[in-house]
C-alpha atoms as an extended CHARMM CRD file, in Angstrom:
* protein
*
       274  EXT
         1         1  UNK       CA            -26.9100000000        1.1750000000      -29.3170000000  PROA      1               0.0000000000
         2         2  UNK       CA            -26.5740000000        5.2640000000      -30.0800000000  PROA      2               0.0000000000
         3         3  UNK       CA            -30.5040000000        5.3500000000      -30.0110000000  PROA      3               0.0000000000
         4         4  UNK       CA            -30.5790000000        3.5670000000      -26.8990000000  PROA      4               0.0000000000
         5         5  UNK       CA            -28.2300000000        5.4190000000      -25.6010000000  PROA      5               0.0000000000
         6         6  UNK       CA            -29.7000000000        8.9950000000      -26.6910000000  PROA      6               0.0000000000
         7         7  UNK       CA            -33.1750000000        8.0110000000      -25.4690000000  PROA      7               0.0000000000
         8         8  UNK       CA            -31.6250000000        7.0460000000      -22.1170000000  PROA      8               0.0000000000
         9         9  UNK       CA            -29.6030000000       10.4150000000      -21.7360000000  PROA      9               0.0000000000
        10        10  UNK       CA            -33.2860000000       12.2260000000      -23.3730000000  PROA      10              0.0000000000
        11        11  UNK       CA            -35.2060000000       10.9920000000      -20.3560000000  PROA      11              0.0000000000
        12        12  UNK       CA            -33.0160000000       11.8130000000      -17.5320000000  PROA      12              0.0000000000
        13        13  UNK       CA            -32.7070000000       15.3950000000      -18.9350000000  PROA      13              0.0000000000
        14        14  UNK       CA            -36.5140000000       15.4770000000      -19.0310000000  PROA      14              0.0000000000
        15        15  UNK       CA            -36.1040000000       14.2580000000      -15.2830000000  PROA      15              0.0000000000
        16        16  UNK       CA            -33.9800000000       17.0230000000      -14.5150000000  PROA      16              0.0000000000
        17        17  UNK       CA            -36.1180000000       19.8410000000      -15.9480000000  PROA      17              0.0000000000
        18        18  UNK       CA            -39.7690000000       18.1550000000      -14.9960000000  PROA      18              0.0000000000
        19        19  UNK       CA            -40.3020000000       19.8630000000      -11.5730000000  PROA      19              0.0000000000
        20        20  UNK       CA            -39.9660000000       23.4590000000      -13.1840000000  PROA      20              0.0000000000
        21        21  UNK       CA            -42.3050000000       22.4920000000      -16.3680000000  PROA      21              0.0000000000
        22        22  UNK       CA            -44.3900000000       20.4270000000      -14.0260000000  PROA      22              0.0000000000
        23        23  UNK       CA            -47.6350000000       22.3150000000      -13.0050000000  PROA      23              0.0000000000
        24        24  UNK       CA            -46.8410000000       23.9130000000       -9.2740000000  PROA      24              0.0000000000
        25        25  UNK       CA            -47.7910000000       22.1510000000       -6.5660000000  PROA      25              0.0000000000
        26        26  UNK       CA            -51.0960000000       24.5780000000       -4.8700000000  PROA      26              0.0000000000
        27        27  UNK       CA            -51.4270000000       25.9870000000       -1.0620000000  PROA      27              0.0000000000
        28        28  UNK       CA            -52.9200000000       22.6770000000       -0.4710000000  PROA      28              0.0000000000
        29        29  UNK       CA            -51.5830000000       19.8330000000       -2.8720000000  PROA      29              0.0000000000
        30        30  UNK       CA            -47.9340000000       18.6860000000       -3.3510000000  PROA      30              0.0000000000
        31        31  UNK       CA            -46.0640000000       17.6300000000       -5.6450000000  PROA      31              0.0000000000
        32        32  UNK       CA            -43.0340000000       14.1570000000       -5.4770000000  PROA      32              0.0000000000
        33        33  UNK       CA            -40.9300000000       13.6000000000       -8.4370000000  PROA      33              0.0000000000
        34        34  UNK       CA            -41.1450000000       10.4400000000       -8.9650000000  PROA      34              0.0000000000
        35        35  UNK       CA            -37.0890000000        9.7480000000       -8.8860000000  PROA      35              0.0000000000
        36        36  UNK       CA            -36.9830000000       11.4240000000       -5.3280000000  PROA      36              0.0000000000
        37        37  UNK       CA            -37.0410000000        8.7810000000       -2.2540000000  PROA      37              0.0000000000
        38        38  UNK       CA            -39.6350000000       10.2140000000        0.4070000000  PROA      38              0.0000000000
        39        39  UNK       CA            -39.3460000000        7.7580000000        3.4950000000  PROA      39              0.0000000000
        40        40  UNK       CA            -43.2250000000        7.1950000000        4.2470000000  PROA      40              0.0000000000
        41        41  UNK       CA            -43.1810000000        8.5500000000        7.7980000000  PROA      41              0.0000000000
        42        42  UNK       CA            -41.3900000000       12.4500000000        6.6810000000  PROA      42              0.0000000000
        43        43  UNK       CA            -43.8670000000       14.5030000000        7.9710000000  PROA      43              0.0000000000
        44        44  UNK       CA            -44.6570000000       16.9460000000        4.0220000000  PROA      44              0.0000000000
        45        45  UNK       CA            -46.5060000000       19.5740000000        4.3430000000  PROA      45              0.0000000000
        46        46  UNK       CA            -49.0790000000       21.6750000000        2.1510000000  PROA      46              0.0000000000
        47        47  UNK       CA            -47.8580000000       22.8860000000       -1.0470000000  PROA      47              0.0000000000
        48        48  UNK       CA            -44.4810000000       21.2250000000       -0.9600000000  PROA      48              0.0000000000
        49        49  UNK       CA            -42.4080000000       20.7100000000       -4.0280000000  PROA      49              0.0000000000
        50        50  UNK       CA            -40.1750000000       18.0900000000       -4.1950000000  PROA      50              0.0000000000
        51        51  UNK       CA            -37.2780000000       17.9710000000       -7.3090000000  PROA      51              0.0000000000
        52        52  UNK       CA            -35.6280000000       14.8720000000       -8.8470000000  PROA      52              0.0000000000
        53        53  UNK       CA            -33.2710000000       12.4010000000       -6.9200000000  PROA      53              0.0000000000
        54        54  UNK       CA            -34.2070000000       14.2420000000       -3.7970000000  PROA      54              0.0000000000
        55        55  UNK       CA            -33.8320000000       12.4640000000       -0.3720000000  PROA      55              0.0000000000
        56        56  UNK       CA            -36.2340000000       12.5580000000        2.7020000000  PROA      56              0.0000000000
        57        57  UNK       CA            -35.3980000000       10.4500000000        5.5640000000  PROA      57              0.0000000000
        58        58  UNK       CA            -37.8490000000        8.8960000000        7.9450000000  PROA      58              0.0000000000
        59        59  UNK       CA            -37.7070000000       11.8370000000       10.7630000000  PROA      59              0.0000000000
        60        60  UNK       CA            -37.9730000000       14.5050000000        8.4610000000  PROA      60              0.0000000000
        61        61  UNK       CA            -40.1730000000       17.1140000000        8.7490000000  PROA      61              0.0000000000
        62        62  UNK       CA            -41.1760000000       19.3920000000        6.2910000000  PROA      62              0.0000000000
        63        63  UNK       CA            -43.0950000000       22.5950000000        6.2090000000  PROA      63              0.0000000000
        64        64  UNK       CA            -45.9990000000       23.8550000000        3.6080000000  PROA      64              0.0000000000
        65        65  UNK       CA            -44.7920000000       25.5290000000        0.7200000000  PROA      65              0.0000000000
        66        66  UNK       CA            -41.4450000000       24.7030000000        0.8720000000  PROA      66              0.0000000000
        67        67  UNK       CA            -39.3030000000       23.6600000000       -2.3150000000  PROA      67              0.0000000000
        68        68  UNK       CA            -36.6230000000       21.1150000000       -2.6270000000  PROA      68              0.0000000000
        69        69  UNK       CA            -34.3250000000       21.3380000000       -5.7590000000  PROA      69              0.0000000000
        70        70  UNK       CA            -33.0090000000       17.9960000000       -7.6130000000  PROA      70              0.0000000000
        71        71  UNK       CA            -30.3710000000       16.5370000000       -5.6370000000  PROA      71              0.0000000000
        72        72  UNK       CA            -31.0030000000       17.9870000000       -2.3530000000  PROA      72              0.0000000000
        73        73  UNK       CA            -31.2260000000       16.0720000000        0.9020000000  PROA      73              0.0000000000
        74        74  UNK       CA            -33.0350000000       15.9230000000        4.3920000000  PROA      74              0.0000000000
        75        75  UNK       CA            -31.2360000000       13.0460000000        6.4100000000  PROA      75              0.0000000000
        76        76  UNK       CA            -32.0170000000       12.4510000000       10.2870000000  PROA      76              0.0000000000
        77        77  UNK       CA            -34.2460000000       14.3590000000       12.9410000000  PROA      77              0.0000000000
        78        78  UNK       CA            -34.3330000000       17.7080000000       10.7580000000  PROA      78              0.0000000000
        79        79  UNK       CA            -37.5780000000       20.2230000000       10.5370000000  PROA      79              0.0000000000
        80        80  UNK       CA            -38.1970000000       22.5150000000        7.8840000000  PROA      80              0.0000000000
        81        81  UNK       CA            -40.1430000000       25.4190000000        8.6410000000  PROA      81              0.0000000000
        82        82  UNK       CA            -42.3580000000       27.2060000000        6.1100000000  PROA      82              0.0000000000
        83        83  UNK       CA            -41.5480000000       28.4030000000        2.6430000000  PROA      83              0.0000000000
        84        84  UNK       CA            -37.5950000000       26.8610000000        3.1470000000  PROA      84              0.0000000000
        85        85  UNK       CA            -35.6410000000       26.0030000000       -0.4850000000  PROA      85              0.0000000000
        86        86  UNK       CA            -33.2690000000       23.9370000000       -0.7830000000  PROA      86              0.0000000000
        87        87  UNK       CA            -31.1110000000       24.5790000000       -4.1380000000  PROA      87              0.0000000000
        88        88  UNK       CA            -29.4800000000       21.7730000000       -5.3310000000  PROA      88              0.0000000000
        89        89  UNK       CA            -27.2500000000       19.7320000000       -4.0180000000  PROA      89              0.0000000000
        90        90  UNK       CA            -27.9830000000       20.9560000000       -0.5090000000  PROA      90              0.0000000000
        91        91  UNK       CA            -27.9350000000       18.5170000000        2.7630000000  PROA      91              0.0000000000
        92        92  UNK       CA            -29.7070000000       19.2760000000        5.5050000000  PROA      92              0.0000000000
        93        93  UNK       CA            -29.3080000000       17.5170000000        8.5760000000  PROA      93              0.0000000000
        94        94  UNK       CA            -27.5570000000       14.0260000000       10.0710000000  PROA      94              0.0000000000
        95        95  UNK       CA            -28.4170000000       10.8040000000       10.7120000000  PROA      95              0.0000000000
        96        96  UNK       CA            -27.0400000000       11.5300000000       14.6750000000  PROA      96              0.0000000000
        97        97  UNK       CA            -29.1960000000       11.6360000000       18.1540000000  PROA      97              0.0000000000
        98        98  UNK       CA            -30.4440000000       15.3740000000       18.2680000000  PROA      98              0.0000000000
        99        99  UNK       CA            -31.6350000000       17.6420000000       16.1840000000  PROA      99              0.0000000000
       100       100  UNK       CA            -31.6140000000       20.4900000000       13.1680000000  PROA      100             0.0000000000
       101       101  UNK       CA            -34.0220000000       22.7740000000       13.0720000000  PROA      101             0.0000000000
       102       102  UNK       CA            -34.1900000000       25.3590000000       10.2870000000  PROA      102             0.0000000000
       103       103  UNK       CA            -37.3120000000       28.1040000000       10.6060000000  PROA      103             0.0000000000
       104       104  UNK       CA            -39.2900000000       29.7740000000        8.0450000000  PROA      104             0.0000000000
       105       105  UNK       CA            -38.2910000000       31.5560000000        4.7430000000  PROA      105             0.0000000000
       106       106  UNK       CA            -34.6850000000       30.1320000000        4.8000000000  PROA      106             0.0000000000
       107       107  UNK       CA            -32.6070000000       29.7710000000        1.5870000000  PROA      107             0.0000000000
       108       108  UNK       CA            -29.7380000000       26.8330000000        1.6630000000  PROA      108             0.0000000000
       109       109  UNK       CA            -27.5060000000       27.3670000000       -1.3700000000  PROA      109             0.0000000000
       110       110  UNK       CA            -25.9350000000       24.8230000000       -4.0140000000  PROA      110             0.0000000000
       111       111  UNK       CA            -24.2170000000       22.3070000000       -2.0720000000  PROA      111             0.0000000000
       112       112  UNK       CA            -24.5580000000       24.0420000000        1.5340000000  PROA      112             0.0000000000
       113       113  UNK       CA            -24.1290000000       21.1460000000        4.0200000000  PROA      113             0.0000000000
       114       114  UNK       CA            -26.2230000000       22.1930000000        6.9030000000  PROA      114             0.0000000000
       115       115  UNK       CA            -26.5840000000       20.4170000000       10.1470000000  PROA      115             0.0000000000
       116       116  UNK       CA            -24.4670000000       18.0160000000        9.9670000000  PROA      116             0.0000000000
       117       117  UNK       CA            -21.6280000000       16.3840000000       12.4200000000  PROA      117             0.0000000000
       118       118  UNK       CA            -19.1150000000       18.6240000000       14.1420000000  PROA      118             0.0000000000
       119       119  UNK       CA            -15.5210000000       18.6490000000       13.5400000000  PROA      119             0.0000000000
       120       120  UNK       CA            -14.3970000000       18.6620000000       17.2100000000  PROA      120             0.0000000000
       121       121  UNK       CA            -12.8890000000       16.2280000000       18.5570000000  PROA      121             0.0000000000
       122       122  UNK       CA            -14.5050000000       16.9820000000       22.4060000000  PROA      122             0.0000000000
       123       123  UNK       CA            -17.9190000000       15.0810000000       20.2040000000  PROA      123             0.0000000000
       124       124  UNK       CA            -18.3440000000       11.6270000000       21.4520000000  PROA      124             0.0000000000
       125       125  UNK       CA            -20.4180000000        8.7370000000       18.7600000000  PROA      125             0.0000000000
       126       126  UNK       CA            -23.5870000000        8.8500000000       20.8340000000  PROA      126             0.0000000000
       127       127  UNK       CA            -24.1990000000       12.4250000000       21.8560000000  PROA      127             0.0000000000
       128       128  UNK       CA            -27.1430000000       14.0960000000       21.2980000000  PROA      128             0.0000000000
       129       129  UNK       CA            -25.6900000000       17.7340000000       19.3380000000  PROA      129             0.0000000000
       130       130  UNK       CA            -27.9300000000       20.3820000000       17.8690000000  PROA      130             0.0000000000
       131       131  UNK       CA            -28.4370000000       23.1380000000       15.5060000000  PROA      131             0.0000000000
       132       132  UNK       CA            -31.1700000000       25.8270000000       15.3820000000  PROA      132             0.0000000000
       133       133  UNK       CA            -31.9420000000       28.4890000000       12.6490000000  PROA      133             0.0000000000
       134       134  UNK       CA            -34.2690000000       31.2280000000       12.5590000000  PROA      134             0.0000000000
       135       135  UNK       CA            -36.0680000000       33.0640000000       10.0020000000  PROA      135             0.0000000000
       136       136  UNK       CA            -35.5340000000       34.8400000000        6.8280000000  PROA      136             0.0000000000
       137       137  UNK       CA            -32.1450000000       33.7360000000        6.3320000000  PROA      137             0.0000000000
       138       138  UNK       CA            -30.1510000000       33.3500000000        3.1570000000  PROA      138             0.0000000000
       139       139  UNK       CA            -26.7140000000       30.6620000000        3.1080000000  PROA      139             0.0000000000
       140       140  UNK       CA            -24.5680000000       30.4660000000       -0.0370000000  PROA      140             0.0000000000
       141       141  UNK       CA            -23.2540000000       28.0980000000       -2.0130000000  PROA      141             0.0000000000
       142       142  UNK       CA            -20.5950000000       25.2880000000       -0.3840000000  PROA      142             0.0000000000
       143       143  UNK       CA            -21.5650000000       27.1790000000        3.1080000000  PROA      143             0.0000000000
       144       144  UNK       CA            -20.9140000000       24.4020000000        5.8500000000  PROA      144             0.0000000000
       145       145  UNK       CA            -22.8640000000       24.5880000000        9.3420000000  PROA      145             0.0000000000
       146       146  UNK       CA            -22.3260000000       22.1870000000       12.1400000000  PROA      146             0.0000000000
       147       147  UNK       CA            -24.1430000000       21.0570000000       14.8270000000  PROA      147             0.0000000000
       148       148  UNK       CA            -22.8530000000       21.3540000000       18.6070000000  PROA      148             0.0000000000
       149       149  UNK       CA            -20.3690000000       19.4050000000       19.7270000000  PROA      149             0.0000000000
       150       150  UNK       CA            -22.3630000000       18.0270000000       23.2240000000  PROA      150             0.0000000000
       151       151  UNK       CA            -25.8900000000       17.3200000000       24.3180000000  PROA      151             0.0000000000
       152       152  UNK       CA            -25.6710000000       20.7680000000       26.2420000000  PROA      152             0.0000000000
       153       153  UNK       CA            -24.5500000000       23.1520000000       24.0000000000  PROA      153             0.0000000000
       154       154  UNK       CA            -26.2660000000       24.2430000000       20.6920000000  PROA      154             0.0000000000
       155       155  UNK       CA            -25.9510000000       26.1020000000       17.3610000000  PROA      155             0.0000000000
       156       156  UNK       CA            -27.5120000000       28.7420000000       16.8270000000  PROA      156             0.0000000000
       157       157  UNK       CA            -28.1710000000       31.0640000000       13.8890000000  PROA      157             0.0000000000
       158       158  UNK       CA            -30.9390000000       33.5310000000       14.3370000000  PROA      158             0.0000000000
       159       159  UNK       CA            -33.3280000000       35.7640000000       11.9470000000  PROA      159             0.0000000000
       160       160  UNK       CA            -32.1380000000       38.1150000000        8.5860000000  PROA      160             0.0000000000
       161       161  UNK       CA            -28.4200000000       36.7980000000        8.4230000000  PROA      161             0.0000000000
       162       162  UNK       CA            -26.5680000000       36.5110000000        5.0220000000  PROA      162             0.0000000000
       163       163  UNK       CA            -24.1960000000       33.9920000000        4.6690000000  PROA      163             0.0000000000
       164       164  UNK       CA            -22.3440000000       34.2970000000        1.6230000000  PROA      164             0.0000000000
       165       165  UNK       CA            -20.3320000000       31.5060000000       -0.3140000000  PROA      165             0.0000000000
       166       166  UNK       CA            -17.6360000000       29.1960000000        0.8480000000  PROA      166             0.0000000000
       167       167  UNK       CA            -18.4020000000       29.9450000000        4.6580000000  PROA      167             0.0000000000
       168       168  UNK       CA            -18.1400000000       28.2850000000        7.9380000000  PROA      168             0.0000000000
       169       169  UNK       CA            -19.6470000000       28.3450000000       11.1780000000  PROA      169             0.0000000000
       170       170  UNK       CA            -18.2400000000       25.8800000000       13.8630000000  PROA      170             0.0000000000
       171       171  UNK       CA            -20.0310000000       23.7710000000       16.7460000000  PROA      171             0.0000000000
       172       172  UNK       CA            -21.8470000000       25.8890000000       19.7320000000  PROA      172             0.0000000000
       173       173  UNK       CA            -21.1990000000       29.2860000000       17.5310000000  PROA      173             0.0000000000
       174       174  UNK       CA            -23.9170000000       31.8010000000       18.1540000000  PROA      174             0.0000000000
       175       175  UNK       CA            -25.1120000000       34.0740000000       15.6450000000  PROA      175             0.0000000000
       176       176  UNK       CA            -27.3640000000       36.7830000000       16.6760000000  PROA      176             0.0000000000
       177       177  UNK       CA            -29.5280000000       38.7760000000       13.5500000000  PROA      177             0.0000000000
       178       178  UNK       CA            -29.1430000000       40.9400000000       10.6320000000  PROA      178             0.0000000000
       179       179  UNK       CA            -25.4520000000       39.8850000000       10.6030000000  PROA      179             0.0000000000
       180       180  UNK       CA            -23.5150000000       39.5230000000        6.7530000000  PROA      180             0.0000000000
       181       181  UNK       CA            -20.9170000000       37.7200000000        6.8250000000  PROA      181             0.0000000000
       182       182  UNK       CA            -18.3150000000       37.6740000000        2.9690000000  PROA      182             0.0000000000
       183       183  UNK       CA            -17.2670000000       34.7700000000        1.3610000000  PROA      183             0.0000000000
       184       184  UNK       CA            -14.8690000000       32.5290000000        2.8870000000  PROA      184             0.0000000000
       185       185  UNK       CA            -15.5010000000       33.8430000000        6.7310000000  PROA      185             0.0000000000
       186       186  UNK       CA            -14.4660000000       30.7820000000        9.1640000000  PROA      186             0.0000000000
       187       187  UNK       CA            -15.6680000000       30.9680000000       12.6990000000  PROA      187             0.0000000000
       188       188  UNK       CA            -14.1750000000       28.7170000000       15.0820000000  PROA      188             0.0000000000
       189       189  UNK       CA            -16.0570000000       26.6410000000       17.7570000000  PROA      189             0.0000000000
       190       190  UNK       CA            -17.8490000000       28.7220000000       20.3560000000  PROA      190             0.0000000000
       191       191  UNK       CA            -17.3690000000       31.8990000000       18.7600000000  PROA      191             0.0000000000
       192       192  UNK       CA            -20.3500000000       34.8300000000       19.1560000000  PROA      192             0.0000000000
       193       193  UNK       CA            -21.4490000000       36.9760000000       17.0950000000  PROA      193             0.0000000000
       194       194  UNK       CA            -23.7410000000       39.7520000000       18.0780000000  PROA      194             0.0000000000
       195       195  UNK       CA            -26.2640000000       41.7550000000       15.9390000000  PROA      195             0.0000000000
       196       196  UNK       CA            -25.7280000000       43.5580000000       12.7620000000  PROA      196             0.0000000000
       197       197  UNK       CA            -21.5640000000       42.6100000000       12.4720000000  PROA      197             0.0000000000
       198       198  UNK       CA            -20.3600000000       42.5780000000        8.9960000000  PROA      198             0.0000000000
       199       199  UNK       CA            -17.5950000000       40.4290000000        7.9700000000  PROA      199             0.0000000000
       200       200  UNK       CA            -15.3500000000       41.0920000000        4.9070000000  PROA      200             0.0000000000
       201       201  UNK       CA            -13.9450000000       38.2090000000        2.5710000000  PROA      201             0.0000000000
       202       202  UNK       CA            -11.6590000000       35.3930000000        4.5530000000  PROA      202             0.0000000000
       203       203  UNK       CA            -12.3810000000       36.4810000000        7.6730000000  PROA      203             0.0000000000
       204       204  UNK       CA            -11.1380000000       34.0990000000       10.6520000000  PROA      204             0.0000000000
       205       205  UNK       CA            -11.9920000000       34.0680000000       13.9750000000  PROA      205             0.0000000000
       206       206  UNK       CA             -9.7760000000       32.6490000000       16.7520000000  PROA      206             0.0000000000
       207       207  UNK       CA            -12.5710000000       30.1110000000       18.8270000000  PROA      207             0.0000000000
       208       208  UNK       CA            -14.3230000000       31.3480000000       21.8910000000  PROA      208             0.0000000000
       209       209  UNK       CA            -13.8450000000       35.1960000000       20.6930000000  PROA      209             0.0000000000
       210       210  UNK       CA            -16.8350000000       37.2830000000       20.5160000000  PROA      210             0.0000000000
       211       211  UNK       CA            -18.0840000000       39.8200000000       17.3800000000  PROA      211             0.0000000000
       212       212  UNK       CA            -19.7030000000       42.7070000000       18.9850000000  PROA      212             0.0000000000
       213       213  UNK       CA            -23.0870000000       44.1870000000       17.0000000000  PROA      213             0.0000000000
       214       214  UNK       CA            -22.4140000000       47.2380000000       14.7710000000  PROA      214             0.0000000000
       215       215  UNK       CA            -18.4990000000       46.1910000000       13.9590000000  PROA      215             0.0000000000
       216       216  UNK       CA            -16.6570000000       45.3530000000       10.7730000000  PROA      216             0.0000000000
       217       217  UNK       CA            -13.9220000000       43.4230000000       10.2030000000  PROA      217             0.0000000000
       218       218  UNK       CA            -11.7670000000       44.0040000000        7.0710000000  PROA      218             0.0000000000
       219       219  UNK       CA            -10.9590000000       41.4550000000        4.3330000000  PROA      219             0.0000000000
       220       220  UNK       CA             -8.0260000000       38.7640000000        5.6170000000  PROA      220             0.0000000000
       221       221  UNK       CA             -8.2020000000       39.7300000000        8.7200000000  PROA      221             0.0000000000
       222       222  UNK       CA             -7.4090000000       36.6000000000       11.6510000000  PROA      222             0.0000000000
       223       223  UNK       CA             -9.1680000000       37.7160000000       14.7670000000  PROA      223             0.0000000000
       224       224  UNK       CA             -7.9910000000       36.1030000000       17.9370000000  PROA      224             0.0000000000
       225       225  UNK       CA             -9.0820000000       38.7140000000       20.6720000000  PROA      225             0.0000000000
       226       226  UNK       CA            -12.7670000000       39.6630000000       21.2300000000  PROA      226             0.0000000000
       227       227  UNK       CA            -13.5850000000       42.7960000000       18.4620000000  PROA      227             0.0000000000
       228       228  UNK       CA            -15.7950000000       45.5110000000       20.5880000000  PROA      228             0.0000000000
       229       229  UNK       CA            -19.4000000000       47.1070000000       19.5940000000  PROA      229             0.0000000000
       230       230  UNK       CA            -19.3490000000       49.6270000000       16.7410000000  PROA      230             0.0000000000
       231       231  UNK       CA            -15.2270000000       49.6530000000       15.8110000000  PROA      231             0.0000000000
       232       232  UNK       CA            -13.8640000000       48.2590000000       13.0590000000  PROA      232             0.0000000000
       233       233  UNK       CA            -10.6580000000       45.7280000000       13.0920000000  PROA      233             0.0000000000
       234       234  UNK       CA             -8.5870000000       44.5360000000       10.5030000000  PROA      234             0.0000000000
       235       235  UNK       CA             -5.0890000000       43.1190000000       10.3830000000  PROA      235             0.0000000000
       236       236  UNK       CA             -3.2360000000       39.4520000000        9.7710000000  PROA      236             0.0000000000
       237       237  UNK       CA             -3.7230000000       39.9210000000       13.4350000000  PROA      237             0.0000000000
       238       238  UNK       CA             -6.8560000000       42.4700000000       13.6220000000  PROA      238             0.0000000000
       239       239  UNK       CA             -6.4040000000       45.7210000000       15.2010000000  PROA      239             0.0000000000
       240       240  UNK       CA             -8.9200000000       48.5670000000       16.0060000000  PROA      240             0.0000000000
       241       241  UNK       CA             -9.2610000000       50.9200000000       13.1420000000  PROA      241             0.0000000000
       242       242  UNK       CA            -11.5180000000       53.2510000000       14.4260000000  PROA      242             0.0000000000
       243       243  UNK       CA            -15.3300000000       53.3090000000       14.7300000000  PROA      243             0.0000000000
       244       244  UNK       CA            -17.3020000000       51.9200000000       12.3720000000  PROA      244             0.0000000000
       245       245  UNK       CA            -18.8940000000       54.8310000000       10.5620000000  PROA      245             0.0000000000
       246       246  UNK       CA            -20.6580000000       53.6330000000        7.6980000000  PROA      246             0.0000000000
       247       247  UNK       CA            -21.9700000000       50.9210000000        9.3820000000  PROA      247             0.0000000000
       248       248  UNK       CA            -23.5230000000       52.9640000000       12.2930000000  PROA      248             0.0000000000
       249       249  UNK       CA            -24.3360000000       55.5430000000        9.1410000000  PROA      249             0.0000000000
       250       250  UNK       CA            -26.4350000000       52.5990000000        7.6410000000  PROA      250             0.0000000000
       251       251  UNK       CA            -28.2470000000       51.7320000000       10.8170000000  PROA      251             0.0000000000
       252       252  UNK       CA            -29.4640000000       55.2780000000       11.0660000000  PROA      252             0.0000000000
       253       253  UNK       CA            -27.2330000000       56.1880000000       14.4200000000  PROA      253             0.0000000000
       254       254  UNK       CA            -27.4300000000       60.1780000000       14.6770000000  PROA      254             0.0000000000
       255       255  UNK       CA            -24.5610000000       62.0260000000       14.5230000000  PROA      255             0.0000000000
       256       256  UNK       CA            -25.0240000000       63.1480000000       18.4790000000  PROA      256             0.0000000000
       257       257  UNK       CA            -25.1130000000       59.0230000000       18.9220000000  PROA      257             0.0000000000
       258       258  UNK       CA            -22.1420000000       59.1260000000       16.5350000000  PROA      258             0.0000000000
       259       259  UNK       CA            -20.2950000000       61.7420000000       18.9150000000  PROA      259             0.0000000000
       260       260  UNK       CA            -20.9500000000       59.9520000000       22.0910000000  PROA      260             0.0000000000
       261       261  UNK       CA            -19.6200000000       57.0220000000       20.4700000000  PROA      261             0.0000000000
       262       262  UNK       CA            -16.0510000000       58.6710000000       19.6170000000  PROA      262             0.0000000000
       263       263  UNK       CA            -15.8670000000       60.2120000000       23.0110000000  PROA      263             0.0000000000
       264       264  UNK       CA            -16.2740000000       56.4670000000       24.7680000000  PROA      264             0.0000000000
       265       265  UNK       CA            -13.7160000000       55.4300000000       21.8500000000  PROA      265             0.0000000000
       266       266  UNK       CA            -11.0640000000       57.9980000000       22.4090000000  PROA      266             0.0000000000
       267       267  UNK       CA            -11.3130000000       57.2070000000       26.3050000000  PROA      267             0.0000000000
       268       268  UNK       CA            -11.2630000000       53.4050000000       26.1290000000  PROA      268             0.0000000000
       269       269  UNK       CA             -9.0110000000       52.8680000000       23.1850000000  PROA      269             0.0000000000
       270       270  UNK       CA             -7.0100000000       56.3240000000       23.4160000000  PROA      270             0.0000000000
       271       271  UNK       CA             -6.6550000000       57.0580000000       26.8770000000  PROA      271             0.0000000000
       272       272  UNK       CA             -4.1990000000       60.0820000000       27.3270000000  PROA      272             0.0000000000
       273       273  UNK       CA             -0.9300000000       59.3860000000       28.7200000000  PROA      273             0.0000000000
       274       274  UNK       CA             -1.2490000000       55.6620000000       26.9930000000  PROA      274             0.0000000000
């Protein structure tokens, strides 16, 4: 019984570790563990590697070169652009009308739960909902991203964003580029978030407010008012803290670009006589 037992416990370990030893899959060829269930109409592209005890439903498509890691998933209409990896334990995607689209070059962390139904209770069992995401971005560990919460609205996450661990982005958000957002950052549904906004660690943003590009908001903060381009804001209830200097200093403003700035601060924030 011990023997059985050890060979038993031998070969799933050898299951676990074959996709790295196995030989990797070429621009044209791919390679299936054979433990991962691959419904026979996904859609796999060239050079796609997929890990042990993987799932692939039957609208799935995936594109070439991209790597699935044991114990991920694809469920429901869901495409994979190029050169996507999915770390393990991963889901992408819902077996709901509509649609989750990821683009190229995107990393989904350990047990990031992408695309799945929204939390809101405006969603009706039927609707069509929807997520899109760009290029080039990279979402942490436990991150969870939901789709919209009605056939009109969308999702949306667009190129160069990093997403670290433990976050999450409501139905309908909108999430321009280049954006970083710390661990534990909770948007509410509909929020916005421009271009190059930097979060700090567990962030949380009122719904419907609006992130303007080049701001920061400091660690803890709750943001329930719309945070202006270029200022920083922190607070249990955020406040403006000034302009956001090393943040403009890191997207190469000038310091004449850095004056102007100041003078529209003092006379929009600091009006004499106030």
């Amino acid at each position: 019984m011990f023997t059985s037992h050890s060979l038993q416990l031998s070969e799933l370990s050898l299951s676990f570790t074959s996709l790295e030893h196995s030989p990797k899959p070429s621009e044209t060829t791919s390679f299936i563990h054979p433990t991962a269930v691959v419904h026979p109409d996904a859609v796999i592209g060239q050079g796609v590697s997929i890990g042990p005890f993987c799932t692939v439903g039957s609208s799935a498509k995936i594109g070439n070169a991209c790597r699935l890691y044991p114990g991920s998933h694809i469920f429901g209409n869901t495409e994979l652009g190029e050169r996507c990896i999915l770390m393990t334990g991963t889901v992408v995607g819902d077996d709901l009308p509509g649609r989750t689209v990821l683009g190229c070059n995107n990393i989904i962390g350990h047990h990031a739960v992408v695309g799945i139904k929204c939390q809101d209770m405006k969603y009706k069992t039927g609707d069509e909902c929807f997520l899109e995401v760009g290029d080039n971005n990279e979402i942490r560990e436990h991150t969870s991203i939901h789709r919209s919460s009605k056939s009109n609205e969308m999702t949306v996450i667009g190129d160069n964003n990093l997403i670290m661990g433990s976050c999450h982005i409501a139905h309908d958000c909108k999430v321009g580029n280049d954006n970083i957002f710390a661990n534990n950052t909770l948007l509410a549904g509909h929020v916005v978030v421009e271009d190059y906004a930097h979060t700090a660690g567990a962030t949380v943003v009122h719904q419907f407010c609006c992130i303007g590009s080049f701001s920061f908001i400091g660690g803890g903060s709750v943001v329930s008012q719309d945070v202006p381009r270029y200022v920083m804001v922190s607070g249990e209830r955020a406040e403006l803290r000034g302009l956001n200097l090393e943040g403009l200093r890191r997207r190469g403003f000038s310091m004449q670009e850095v004056r102007s700035l100041r003078t529209a601060y003092r006379n929009i924030f600091m009006p004499i006589g106030a």
